[in-house]
N, C-alpha and C positions, 0 to 999 in steps of 0.2 A: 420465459427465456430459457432456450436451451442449456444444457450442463456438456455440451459436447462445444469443439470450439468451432466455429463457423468460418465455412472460405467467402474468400471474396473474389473479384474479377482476377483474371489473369494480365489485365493490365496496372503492374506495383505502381506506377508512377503518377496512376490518374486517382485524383481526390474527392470524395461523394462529398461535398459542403455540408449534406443532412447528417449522414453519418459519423462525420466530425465533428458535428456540436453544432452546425448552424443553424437548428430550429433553435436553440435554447439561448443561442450568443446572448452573452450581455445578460444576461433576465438571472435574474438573484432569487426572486420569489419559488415561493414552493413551486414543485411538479410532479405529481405521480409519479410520472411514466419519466422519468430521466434517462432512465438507463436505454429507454430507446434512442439516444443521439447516438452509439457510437456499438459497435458487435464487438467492440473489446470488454466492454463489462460480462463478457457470458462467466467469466470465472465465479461470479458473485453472483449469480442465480439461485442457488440456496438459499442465500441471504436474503435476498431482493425478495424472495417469497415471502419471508419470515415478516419483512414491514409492509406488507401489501397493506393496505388498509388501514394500516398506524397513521395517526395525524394530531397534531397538537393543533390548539385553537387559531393559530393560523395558518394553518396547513403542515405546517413545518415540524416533523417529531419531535418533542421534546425530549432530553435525556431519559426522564424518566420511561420513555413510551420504548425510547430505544432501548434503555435497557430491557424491560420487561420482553419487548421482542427478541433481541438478540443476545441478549444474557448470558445466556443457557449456554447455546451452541457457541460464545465465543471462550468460556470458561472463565468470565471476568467480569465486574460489576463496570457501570458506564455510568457516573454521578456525576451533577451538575457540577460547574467550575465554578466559585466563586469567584466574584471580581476584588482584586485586589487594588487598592489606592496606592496611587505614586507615589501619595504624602507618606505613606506606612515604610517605604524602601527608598533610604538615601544611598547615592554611588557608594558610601562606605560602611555601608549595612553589609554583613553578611548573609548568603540566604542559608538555612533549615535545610541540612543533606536530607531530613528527614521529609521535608513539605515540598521537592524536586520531585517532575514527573516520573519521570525513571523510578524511584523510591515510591511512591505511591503506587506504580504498578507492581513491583517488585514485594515491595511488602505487606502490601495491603489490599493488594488485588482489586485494585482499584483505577479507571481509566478516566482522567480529568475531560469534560464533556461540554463544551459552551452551546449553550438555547440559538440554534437558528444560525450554525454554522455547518456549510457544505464539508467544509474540509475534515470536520470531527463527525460528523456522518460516513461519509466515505472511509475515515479509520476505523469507525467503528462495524461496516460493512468487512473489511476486509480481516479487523480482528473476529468476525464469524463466517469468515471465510479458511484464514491461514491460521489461526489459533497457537499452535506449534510455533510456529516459525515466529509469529510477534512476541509471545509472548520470553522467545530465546534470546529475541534482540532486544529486547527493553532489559532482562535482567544482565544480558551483557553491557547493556550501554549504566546502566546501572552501578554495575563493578567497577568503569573505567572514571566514573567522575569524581574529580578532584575537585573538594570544595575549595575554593579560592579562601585565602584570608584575607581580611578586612582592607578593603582597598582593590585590590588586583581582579583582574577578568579572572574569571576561570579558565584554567588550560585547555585545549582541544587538541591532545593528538589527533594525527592522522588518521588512527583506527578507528574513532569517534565522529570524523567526518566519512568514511566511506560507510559507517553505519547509518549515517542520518541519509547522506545518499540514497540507500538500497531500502530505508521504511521512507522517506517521500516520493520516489521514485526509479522503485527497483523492476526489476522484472525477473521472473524464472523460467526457465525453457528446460524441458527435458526431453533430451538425445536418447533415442532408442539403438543408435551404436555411439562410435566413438563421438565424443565430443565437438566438434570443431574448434577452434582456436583463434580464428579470424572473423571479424564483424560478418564481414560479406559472405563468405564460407555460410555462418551459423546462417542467416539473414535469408541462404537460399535453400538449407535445408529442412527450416521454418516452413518454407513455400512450397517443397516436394511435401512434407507431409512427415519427413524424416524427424523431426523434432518440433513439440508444441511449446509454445510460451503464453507464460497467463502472468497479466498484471498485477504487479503486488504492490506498488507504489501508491497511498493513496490522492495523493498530490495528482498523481496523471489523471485519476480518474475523478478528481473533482475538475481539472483542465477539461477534459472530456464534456462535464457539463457544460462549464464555460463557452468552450467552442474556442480557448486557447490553443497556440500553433502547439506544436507533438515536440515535446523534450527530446533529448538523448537520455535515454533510461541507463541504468547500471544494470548488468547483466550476469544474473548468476545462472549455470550452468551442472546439471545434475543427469543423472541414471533413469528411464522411464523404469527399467525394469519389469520382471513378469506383471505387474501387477497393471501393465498401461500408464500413458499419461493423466491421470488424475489428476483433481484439484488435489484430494488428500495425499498421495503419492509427490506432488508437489511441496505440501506444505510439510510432510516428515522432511524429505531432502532438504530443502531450505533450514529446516530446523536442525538439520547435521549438521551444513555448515556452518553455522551459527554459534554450533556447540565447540567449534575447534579453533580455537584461539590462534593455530597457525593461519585461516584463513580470513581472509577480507580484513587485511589490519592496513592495508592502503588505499584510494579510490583508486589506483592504477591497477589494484589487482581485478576488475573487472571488466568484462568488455562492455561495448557504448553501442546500442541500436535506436533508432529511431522509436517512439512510442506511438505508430500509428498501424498503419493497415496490414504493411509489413509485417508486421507480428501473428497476420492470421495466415492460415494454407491456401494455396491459390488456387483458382479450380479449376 
């Protein structure tokens, strides 16, 4: 899989059924070759290298496999998840700020991992992809949580949902001049070539396997700079924003694009 991002037809509006998931719809079992449904996983080519040939006993990596593959490059350990009993957590249990996922990444450098789930592959794909950038939003999202006491939901500001937004389904695009400021605007300067975006959400790209219809992504929006649109040039930016507590403390402060084809350069 290339590391450069790939164009597609110059007509936005017409849909390859293949390239959106439709050889894989529906099919939950393992697949090598996944990342061939759709040319928006080129961002994760790195990674994708890195499990080629990883397989757990029924095809499917297991955390442990994951980890050992992608460990390394995502700067963070990837250990199984224990299943936790309902009987163990009554509504007026309090939960362990210490045993929250946030807290376990945070403090322990540690990524809770379920056997034979797409969706914790996929994060785990994109934590050895964006590294920076995840690992900015877990210890922010971290700082922001209020352990509820005994009885009560726990709180969710606002800032807390445009964060879950942008790590399920985020996207980044970096403008080589000025930024745009309008969906449409960014949407066609994606398409001249004038700005790339690379999926960061893992949610989209396990949608992707699925052959689910294409979300509205959260869209953050950063500097190419001398350095080109890179994945890692992405993933510092990302990790700036991340680090600045003025920004993304709303979902409104982001813009909305479609998470499909659109997001690649036309040609």
């Amino acid at each position: 899989m290339s590391t450069e991002p790939p164009h597609v037809s110059s007509s936005r509006e017409s849909e390859n059924e293949e390239a959106r998931g439709g050889v894989v719809s529906n099919v939950r079992r393992w697949q090598a070759r996944f990342a061939d449904c759709s040319p928006l996983f080129w961002p994760l080519a790195g990674a994708l290298e890195l499990l080629t040939g990883v397989a757990g006993p029924d095809g499917f990596p297991q955390p442990e496999e994951i980890d050992a593959a992608l460990g390394g490059r995502a700067g963070i350990r990837f250990e199984r998840q224990r299943p936790v009993s309902r009987r163990r957590r009554g509504p007026r249990d309090p939960r362990d700020p210490a045993s929250m996922y946030d807290a376990r990444i945070a403090r322990e450098g540690c990524v809770p991992t379920r056997p034979g789930s797409w969706h914790d592959l996929m994060n785990a794909l994109v934590w050895a992809t964006f590294p920076l950038a995840k690992r900015a939003l877990h210890e922010r999202q971290h700082r922001l949580v209020v352990p509820a006491a005994p009885g009560e939901s726990a709180r969710r500001p606002r800032e807390l949902d445009a964060l879950a937004l942008l790590d399920e389904g985020g996207v980044v695009v970096l403008a080589s001049a000025a930024a745009p400021r309008e969906e449409r605007a960014l949407e066609e300067a994606i398409a001249r070539g004038d700005a790339t975006a690379f999926v960061f959400g893992h949610a989209i790209y396990e949608g992707l396997v699925f052959g689910r219809p294409a979300p509205l992504a959260s869209v953050v929006v950063g500097a190419a700079g001398a350095s080109g649109a890179t994945v890692e040039v992405a993933d510092r930016a990302l990790a700036g924003v991340l680090a600045d507590p003025a920004q993304i403390v709303d979902p409104t402060d982001m813009l909305r694009l479609r998470a499909d084809e659109r997001l690649l350069r036309a040609m």
